[in-house]
MARMARPA-757293 format. One record per residue: x, y, z of N, C-alpha, C, CB in turn. Coordinates in steps of 0.05 Angstrom, whole numbers, plus 5000, padded with zeros to 4 digits. Glycine has a CB too. Example, Ala and Ser with C-alpha at 12.3 -4.5 7.8 and 13.67 -1.06 7.14 Angstrom:
2
[[5264 4886 5156] [5246 4910 5156] [5264 4934 5156] [5226 4911 5181]],
[[5257 4955 5142] [5273 4979 5143] [5258 5001 5157] [5282 4988 5114]],
// end
This chain:
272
[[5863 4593 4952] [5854 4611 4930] [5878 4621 4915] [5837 4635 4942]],
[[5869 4619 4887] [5899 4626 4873] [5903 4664 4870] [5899 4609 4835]],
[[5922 4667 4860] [5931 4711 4864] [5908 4713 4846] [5971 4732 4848]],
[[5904 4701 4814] [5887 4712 4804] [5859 4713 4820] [5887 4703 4782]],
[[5847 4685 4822] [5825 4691 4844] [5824 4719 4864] [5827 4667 4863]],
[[5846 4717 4873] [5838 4731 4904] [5840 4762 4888] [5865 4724 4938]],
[[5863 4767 4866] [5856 4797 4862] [5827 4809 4839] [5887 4807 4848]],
[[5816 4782 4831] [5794 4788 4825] [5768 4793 4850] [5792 4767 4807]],
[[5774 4774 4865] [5755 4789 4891] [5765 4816 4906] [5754 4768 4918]],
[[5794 4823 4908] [5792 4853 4910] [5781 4873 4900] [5808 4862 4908]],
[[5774 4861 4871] [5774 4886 4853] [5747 4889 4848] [5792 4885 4824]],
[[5733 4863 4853] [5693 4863 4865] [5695 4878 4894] [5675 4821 4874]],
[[5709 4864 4909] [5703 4890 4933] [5705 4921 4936] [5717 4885 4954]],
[[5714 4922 4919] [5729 4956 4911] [5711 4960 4897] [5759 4963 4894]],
[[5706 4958 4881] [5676 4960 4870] [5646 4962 4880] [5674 4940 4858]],
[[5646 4942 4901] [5619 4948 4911] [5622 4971 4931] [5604 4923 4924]],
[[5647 4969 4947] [5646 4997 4964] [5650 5023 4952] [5666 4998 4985]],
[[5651 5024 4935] [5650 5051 4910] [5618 5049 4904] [5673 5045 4874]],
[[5610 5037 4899] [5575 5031 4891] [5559 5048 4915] [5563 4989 4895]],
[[5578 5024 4936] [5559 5036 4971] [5567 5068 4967] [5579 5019 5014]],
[[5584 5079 4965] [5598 5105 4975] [5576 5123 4952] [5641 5108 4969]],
[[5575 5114 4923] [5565 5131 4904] [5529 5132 4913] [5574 5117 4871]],
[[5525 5109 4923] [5487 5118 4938] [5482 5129 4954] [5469 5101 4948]],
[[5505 5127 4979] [5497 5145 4997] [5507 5170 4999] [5500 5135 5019]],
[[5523 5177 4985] [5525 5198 4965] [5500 5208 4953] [5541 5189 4944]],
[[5483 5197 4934] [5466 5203 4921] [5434 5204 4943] [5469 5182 4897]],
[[5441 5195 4965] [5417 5196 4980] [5416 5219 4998] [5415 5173 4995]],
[[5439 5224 5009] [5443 5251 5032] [5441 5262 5012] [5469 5259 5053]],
[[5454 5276 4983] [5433 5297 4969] [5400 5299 4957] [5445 5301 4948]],
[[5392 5274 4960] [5369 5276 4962] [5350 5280 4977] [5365 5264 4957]],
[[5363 5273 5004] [5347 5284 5027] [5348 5308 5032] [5351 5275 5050]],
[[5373 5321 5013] [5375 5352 5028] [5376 5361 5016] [5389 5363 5044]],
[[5347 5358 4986] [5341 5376 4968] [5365 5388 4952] [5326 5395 4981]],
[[5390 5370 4956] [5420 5374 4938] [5435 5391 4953] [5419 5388 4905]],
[[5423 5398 4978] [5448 5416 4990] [5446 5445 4978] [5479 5402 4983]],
[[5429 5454 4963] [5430 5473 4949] [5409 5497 4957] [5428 5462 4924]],
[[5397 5490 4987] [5362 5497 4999] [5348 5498 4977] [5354 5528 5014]],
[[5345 5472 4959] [5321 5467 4947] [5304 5452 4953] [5323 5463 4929]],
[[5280 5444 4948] [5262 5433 4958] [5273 5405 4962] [5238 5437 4942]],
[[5263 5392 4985] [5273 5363 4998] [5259 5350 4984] [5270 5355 5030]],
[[5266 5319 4984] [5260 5294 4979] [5241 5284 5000] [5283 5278 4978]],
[[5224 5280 4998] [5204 5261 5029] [5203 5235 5007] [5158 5278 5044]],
[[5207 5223 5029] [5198 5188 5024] [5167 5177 5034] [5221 5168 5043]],
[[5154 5166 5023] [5122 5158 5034] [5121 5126 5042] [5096 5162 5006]],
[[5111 5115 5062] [5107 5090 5057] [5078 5081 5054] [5121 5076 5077]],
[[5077 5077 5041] [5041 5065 5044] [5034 5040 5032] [5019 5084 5028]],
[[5010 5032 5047] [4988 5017 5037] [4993 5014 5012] [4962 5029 5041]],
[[4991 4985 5001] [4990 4983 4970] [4970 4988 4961] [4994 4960 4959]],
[[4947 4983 4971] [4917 5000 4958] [4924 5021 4948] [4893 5008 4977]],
[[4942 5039 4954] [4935 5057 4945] [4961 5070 4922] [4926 5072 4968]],
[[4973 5045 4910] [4995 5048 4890] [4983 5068 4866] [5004 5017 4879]],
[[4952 5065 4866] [4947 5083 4834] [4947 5111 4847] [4911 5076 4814]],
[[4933 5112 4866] [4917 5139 4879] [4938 5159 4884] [4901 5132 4909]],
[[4958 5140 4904] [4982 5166 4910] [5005 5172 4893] [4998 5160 4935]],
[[5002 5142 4871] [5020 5155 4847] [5021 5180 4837] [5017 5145 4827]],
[[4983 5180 4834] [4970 5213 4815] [4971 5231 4829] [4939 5217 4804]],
[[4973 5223 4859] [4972 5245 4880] [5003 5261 4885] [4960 5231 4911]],
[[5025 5237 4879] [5056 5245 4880] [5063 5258 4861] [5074 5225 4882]],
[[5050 5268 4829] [5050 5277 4807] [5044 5311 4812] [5030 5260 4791]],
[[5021 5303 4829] [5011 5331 4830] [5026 5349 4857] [4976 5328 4835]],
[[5045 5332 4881] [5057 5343 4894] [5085 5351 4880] [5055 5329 4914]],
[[5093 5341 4865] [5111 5351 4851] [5114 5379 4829] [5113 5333 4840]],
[[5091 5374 4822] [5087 5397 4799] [5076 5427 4824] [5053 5383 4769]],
[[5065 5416 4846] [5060 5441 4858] [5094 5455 4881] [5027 5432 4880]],
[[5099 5434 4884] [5123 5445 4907] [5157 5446 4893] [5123 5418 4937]],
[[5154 5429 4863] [5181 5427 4854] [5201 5402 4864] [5192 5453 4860]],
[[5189 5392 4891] [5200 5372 4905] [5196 5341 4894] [5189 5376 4932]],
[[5208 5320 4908] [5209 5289 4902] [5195 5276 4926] [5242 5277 4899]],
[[5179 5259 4913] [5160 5252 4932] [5165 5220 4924] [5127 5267 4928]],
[[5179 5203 4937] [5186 5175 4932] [5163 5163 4951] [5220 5167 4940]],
[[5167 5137 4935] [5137 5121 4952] [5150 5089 4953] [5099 5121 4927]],
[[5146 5080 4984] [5154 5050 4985] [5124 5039 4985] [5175 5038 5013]],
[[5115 5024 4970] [5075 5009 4981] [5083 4972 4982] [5037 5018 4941]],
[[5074 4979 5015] [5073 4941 5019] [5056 4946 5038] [5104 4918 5031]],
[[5048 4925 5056] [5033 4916 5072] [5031 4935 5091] [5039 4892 5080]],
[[5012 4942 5104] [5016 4966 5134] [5027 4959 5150] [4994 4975 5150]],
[[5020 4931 5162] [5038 4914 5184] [5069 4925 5178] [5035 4875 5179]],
[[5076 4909 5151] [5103 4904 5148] [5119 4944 5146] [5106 4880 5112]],
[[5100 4952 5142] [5117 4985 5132] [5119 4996 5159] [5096 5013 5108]],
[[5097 4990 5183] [5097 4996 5211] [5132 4984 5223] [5067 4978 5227]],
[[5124 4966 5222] [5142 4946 5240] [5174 4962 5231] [5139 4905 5228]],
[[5177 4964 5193] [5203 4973 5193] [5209 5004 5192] [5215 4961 5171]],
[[5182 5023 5208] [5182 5048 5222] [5197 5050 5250] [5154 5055 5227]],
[[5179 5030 5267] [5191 5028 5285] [5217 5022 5290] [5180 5019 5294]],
[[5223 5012 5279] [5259 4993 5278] [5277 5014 5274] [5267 4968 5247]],
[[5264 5044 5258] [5278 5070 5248] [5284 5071 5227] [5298 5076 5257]],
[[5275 5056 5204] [5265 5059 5175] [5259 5093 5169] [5234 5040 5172]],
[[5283 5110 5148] [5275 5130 5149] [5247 5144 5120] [5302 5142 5151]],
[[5229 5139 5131] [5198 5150 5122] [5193 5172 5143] [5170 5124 5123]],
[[5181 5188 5113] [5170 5218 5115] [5139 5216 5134] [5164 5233 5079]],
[[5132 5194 5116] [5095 5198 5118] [5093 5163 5123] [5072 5213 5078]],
[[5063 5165 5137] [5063 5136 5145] [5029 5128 5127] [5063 5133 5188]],
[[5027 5119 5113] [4993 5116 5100] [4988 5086 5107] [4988 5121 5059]],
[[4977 5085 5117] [4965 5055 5125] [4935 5049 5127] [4974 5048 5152]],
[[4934 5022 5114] [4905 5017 5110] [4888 5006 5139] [4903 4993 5086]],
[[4906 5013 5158] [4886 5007 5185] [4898 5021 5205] [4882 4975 5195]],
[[4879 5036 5219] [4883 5042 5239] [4912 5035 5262] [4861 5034 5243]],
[[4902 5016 5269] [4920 4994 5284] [4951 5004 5289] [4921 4966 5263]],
[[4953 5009 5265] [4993 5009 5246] [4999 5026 5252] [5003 5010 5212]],
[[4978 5046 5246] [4997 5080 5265] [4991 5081 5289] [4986 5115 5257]],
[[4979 5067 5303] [4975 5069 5336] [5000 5064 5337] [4955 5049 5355]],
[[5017 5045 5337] [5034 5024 5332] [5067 5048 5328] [5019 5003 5300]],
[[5062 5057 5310] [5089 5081 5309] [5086 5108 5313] [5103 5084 5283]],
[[5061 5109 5333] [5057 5135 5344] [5070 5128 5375] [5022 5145 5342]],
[[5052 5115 5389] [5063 5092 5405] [5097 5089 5421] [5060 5069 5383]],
[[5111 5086 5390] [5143 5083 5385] [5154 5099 5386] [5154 5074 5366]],
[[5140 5125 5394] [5154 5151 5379] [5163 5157 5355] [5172 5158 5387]],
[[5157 5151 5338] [5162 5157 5309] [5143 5162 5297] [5173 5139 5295]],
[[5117 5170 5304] [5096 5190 5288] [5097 5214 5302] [5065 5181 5286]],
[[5079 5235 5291] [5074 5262 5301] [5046 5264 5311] [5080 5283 5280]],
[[5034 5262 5337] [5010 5249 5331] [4994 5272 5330] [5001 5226 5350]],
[[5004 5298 5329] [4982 5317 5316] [4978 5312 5293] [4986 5343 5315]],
[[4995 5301 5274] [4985 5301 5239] [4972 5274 5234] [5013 5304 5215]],
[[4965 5257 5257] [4947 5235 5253] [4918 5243 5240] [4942 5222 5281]],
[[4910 5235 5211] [4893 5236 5206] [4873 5215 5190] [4897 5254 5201]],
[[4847 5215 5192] [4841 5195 5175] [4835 5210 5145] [4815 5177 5188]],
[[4846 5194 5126] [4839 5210 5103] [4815 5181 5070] [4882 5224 5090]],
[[4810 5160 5087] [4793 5142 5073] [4785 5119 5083] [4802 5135 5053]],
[[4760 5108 5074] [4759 5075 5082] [4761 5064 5053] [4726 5062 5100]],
[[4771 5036 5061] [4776 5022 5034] [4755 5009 5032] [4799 5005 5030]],
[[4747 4999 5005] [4724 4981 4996] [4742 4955 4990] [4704 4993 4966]],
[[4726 4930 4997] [4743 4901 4986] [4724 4890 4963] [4748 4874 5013]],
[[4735 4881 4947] [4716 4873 4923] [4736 4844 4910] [4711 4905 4896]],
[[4710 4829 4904] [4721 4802 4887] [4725 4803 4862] [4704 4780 4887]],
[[4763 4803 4846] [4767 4808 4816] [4766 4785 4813] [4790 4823 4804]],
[[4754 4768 4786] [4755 4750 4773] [4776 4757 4745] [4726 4744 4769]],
[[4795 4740 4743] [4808 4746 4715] [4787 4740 4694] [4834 4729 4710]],
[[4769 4728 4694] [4760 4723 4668] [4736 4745 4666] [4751 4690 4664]],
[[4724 4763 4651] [4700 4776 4651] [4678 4768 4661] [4694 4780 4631]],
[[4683 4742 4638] [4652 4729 4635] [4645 4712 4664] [4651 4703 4604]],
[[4667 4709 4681] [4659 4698 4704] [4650 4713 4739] [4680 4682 4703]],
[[4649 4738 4722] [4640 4758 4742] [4615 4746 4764] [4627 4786 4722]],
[[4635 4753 4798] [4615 4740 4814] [4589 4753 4809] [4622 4741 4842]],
[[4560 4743 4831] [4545 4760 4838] [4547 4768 4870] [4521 4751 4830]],
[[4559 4749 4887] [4563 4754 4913] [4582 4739 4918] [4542 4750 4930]],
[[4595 4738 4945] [4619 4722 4951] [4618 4700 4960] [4632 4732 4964]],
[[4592 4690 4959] [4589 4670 4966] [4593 4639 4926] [4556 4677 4986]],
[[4595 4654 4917] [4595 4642 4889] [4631 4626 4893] [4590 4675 4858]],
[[4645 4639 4910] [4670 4632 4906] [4665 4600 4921] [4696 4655 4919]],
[[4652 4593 4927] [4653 4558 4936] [4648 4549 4904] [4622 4544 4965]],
[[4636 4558 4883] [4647 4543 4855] [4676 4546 4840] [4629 4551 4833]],
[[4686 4509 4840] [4705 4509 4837] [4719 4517 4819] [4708 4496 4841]],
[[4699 4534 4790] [4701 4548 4777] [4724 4569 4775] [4683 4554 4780]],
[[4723 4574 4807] [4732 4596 4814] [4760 4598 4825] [4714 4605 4828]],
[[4771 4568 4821] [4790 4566 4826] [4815 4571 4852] [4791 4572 4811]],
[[4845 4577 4845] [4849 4576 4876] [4839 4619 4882] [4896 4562 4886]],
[[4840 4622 4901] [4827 4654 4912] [4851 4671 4928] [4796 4650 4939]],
[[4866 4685 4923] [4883 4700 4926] [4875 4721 4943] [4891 4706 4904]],
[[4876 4725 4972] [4883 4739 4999] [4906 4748 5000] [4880 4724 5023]],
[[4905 4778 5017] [4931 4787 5017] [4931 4775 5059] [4935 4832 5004]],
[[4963 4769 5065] [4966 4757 5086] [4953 4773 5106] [4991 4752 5090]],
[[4934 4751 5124] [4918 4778 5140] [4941 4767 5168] [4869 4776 5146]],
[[4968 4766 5172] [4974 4768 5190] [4994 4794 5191] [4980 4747 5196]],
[[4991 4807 5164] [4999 4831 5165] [4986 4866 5148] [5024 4823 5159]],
[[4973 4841 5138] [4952 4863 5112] [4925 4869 5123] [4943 4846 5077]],
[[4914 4885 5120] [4882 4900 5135] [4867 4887 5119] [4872 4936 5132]],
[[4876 4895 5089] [4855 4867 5067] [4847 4843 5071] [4867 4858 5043]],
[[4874 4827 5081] [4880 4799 5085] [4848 4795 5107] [4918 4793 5102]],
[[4855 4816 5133] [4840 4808 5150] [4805 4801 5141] [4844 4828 5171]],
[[4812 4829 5128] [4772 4833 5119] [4764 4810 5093] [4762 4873 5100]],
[[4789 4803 5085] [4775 4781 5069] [4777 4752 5086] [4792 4778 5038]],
[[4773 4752 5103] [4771 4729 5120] [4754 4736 5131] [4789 4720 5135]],
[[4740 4757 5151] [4728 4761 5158] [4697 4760 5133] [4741 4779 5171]],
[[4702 4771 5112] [4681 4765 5100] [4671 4737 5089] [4682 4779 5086]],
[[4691 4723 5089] [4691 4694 5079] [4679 4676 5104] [4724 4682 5070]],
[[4683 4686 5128] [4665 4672 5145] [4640 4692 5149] [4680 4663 5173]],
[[4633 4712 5152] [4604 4724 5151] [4593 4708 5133] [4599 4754 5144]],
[[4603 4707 5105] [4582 4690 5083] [4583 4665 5087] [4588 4692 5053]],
[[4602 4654 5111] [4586 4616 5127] [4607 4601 5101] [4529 4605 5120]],
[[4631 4611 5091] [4640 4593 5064] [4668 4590 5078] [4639 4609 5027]],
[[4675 4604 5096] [4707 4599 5096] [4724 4580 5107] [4718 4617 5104]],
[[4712 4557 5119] [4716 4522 5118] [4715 4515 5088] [4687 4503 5136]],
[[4698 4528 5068] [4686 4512 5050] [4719 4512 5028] [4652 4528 5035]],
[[4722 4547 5025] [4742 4545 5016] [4773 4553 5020] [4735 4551 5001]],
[[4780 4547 5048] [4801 4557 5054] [4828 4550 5039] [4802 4553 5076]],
[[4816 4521 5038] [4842 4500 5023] [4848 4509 4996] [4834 4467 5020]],
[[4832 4527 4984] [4848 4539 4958] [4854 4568 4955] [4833 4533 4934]],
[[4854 4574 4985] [4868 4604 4990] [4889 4607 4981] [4872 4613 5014]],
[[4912 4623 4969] [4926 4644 4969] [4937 4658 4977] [4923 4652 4966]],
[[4965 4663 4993] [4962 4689 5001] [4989 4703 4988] [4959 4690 5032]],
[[4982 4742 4984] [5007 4750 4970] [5016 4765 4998] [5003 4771 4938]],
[[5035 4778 4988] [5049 4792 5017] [5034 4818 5027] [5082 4802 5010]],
[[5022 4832 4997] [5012 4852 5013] [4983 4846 4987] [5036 4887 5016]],
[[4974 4879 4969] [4939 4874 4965] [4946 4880 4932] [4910 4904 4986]],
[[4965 4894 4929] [4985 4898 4905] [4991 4867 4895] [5015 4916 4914]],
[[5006 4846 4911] [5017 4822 4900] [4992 4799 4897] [5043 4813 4919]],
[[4973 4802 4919] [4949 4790 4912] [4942 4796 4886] [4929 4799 4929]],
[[4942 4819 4873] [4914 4818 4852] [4938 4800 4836] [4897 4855 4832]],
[[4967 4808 4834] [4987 4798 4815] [4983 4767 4813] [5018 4806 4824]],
[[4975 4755 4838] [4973 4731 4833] [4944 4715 4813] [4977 4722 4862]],
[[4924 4734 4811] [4902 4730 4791] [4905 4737 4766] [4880 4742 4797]],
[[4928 4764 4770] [4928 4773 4737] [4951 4753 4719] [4939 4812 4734]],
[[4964 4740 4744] [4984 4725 4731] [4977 4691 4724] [5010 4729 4750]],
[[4953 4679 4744] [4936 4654 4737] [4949 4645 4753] [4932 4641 4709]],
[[4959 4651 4775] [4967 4632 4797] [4949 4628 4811] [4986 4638 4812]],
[[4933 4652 4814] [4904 4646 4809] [4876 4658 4803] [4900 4637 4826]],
[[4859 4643 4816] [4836 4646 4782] [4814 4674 4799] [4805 4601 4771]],
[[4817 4681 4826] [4810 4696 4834] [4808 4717 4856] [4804 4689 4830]],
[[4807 4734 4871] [4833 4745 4889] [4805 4756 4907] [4862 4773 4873]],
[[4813 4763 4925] [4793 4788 4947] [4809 4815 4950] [4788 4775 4985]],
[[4808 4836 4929] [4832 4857 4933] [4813 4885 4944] [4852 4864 4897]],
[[4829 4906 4941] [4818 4925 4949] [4803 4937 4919] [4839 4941 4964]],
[[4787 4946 4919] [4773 4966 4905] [4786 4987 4886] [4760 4980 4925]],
[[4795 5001 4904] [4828 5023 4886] [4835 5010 4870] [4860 5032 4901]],
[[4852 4982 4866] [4867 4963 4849] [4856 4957 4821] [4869 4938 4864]],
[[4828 4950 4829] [4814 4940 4800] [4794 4959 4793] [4797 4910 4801]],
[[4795 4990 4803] [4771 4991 4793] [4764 5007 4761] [4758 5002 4815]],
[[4789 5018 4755] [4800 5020 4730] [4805 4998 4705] [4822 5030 4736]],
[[4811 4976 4715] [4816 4960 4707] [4801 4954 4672] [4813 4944 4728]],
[[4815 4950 4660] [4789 4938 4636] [4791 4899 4626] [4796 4961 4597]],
[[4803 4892 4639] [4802 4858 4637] [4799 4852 4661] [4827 4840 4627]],
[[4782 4826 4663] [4775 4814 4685] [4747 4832 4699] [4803 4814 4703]],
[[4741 4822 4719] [4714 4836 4730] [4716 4842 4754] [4691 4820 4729]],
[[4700 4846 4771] [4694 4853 4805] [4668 4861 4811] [4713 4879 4817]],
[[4667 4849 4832] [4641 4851 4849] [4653 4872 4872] [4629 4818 4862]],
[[4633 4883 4876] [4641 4893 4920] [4630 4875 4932] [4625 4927 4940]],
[[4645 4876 4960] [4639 4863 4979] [4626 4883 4997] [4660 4848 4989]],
[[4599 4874 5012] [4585 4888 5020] [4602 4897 5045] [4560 4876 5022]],
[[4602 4923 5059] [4616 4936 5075] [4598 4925 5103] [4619 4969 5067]],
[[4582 4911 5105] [4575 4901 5134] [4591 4879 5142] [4545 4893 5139]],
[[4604 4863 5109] [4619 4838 5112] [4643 4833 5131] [4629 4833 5089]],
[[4655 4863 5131] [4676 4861 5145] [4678 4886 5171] [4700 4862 5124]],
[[4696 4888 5187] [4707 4910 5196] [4709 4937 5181] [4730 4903 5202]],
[[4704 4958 5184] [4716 4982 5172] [4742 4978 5170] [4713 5005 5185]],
[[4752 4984 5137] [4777 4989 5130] [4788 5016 5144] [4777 4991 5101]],
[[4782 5031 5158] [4795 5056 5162] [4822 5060 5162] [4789 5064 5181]],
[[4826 5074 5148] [4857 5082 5132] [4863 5106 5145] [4858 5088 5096]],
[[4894 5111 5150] [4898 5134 5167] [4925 5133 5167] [4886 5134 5193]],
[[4939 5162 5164] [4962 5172 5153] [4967 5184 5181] [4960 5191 5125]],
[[4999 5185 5183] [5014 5202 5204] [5038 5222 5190] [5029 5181 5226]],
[[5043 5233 5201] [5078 5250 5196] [5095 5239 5204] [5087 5275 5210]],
[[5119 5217 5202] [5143 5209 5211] [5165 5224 5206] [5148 5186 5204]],
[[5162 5247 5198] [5190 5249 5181] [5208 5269 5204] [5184 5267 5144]],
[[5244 5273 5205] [5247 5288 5224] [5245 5316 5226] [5265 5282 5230]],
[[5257 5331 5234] [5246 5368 5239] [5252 5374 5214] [5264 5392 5263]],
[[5276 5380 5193] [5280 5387 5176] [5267 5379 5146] [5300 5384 5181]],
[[5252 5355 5154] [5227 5358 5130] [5202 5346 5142] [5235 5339 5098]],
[[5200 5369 5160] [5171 5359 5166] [5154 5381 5148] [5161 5360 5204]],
[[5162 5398 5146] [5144 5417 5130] [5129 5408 5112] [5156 5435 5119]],
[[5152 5388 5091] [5147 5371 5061] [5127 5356 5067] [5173 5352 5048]],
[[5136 5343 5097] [5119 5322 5095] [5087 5327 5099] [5129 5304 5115]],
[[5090 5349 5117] [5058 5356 5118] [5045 5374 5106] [5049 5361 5139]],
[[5053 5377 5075] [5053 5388 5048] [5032 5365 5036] [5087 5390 5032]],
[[5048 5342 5035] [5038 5325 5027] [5018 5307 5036] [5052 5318 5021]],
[[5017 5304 5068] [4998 5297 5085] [4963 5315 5077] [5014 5306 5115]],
[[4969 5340 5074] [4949 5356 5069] [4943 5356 5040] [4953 5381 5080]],
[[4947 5348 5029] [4944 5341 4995] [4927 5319 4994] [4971 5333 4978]],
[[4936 5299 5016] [4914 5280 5009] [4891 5280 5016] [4918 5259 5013]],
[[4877 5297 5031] [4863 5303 5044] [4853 5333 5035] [4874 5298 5067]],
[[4856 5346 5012] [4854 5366 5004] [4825 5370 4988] [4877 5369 4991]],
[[4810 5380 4971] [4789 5372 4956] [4802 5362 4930] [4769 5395 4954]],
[[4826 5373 4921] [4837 5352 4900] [4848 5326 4909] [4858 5364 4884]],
[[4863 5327 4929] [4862 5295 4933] [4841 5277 4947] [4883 5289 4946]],
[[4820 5286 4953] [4801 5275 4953] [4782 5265 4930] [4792 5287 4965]],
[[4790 5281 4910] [4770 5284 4887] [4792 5252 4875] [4769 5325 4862]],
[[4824 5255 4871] [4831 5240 4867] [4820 5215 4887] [4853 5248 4863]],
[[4826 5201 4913] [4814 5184 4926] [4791 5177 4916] [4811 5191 4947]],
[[4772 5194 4915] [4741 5182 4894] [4749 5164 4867] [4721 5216 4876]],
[[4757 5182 4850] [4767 5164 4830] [4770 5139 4839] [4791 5173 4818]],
[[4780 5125 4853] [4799 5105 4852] [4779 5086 4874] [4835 5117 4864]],
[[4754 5093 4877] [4734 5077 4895] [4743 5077 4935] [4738 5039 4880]],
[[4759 5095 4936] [4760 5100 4968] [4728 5111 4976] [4786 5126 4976]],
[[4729 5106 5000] [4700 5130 5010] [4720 5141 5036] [4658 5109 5025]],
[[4707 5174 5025] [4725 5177 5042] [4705 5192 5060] [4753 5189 5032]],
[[4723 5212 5081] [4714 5211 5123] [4692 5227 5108] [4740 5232 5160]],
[[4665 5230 5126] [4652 5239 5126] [4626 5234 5105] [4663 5255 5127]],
[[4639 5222 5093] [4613 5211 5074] [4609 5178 5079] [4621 5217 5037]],
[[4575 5173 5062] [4576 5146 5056] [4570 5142 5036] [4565 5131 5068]],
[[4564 5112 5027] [4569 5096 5012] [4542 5089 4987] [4577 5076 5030]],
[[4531 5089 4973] [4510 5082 4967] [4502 5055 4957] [4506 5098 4955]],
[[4530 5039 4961] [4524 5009 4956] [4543 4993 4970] [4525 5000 4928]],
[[4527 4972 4967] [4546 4953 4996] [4530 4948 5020] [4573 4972 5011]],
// end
C-alpha cells in the first residue's frame, strides 16, 4: 500500500472513531434525559402492526410528559430474540403472546407490567380497488397474483395467514406464489410496491388506507392474535416506561387502538 493510500485510511479511521465517540455521546444524553434531570428517553420495540397506532400514541406521550419516546417496529420474534441477547428497550409490544413469555422468561421483562392491551385483525389488501376480495378463498384466482405473508417463522401475522390459508382448504393451492416480507410493515410494502399483487396484513396497516382495498379475515380463521406488552426497561427509567405502558391501555389509547381496527381486551367484535 502506498503513504498516500495508507494515510488516507488513517484519516477514514479517525473519522469513523470520532463518528463512534460523537453517538455514543449523543446516546448516554439521551438516555439520561441530557444529564440535566430532565425527562428520559425510553426506547419502544414493537410489533409493526402497530407503526400507525403507536406513532399517534408516541405524539401524545410526548406532549403529556415532555419526554422522547423512540420506536424500533419489526417482527415480535425478531425484537424478542434481540431483548434477550440485551438489546437496550424500554417497552416490549408484541403481536403474540409467545414473545413476551420468551423475555420474561430471560429476565428481561418486569412481569408485573405484563399486560394485554389488543387482538389484531388480519385482512386481505388488494392493490388494485376494483379487485377487492369477497373471501379468502378468491386468492386461488390467478388474478390475484403472487400474495405477500409476513414470515410466520417469526411474525404472529405470518402464522395466522397460513393458518387461515389452510382453514379455507387453498393453501397447497397457492403456496407457490407466496411471499414473504420480514415482518407485517414490509409485507404490505411488497403489494404497495407490485412485487406483489396481494398481501395477508394486519388490519391497523390498511385500514386508513385510500388505494387499494381489504377484506377481513374471519377471526375463527386463525388463532387469536393476542398482543401483549411488558416493561424491559432498567430501574432508572422504569417510571417512563410504565408512563407509557399505561397510555396504551388508557381510554385515550384505547380510543386511539380503535381507530386503527385493533379489538381490544374485553370487548368483541361484530364482524368476522
Amino acid at each position: 500500500m502506498t503513504l498516500p493510500a495508507i494515510s488516507r485510511r488513517l484519516r477514514h479511521t479517525a473519522a469513523l472513531l470520532a463518528a463512534t465517540t460523537l453517538l455514543a455521546a449523543c446516546s448516554a444524553n439521551a438516555d439520561s434525559g441530557g444529564g440535566d434531570g430532565g425527562p428520559a428517553s425510553i426506547t419502544v420495540a414493537a410489533a409493526s402492526d402497530l407503526r400507525l397506532a403507536f406513532t399517534d400514541l408516541g405524539k401524545r406521550y410526548e406532549k403529556d410528559t415532555a419526554g422522547k419516546v423512540i420506536f424500533t417496529f419489526g417482527s415480535s420474534g425478531q425484537l424478542s430474540q434481540q431483548i434477550t441477547k440485551g438489546a437496550p428497550f424500554d417497552v416490549f409490544a408484541s403481536a403474540s403472546t409467545n414473545y413476551v413469555d420468551d423475555v420474561v422468561k430471560a429476565g428481561k421483562g418486569i412481569e408485573s407490567t405484563r399486560a394485554d392491551y389488543a387482538y389484531g385483525r388480519l385482512a386481505i389488501w388488494t392493490n388494485k380497488a376494483g379487485d377487492k376480495t369477497t373471501s379468502i378463498k378468491d386468492l386461488t384466482d390467478a388474478k390475484y397474483g403472487k400474495i405477500a405473508i409476513a414470515n410466520p417463522e417469526h411474525a404472529p401475522y405470518g402464522v395466522a395467514a397460513v393458518e387461515a390459508l389452510k382453514d379455507a382448504g387453498i393453501y397447497d393451492q397457492v403456496k407457490d406464489r407466496l411471499v414473504y416480507g420480514e415482518n407485517i410493515s414490509d409485507t404490505l410494502r411488497l403489494a404497495t410496491s407490485g412485487n406483489a399483487q396481494s398481501a395477508l396484513v394486519s388490519l391497523s396497516l390498511v385500514i386508513t388506507r385510500t388505494d387499494g382495498a381489504y377484506t377481513l379475515v374471519p377471526e375463527k380463521a386463525h388463532k387469536p392474535l393476542r398482543q401483549v406488552l411488558v416493561v424491559t426497561a432498567p430501574k432508572d427509567k422504569q417510571d417512563a416506561a410504565k408512563k407509557f405502558a399505561d397510555l396504551v391501555n388508557s381510554a385515550e389509547g384505547r380510543k386511539v387502538m380503535d381507530k386503527y381496527g385493533f379489538v381490544l381486551p374485553g370487548e368483541r367484535t361484530s364482524t368476522g
